[in-house]
C-alpha angles and dihedrals in degrees: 000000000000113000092192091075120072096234082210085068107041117355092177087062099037080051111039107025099090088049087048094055099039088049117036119190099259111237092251095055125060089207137031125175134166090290096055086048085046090049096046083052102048079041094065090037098061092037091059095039087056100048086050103125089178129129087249092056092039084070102047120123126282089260086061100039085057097046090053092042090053092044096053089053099058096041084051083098083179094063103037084054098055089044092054093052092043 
């Protein structure tokens, strides 16, 4: 919401401008809306929750083992590399 803006005279504005600011379109994409901002977000969030090398990650469950396991070998850019020259 921007109260700088009388929402009489422009809602979308009044509505949308602090979201606007806050979230500018990045230069690759030609849209971005709340769900583009949610997704970024999860996507930092898992990236970070995979990449975890902690105790407490040492004793997850087999699922997330596997899931770590999977996502270190493809950001192992060395060894995707040499398997892709193989």
């Amino acid at each position: 919401v921007d109260a700088n803006v009388d929402p009489c005279e422009d809602f979308y504005a009044y509505a949308c401008n602090g979201f606007l600011q806050k979230n500018p379109i990045p230069e690759d994409k030609s849209t971005w809306v709340s769900f583009n901002v949610l997704a970024e977000s999860n996507r930092r969030i898992l990236k970070s929750a995979l990449a975890e090398k902690t105790a407490a990650a040492a004793n997850a469950n087999v699922t997330v083992t596997l899931a770590k396991e999977v996502f270190a070998s493809c950001m192992d850019e060395d060894a995707v590399e040499s398997r892709a020259t193989a």
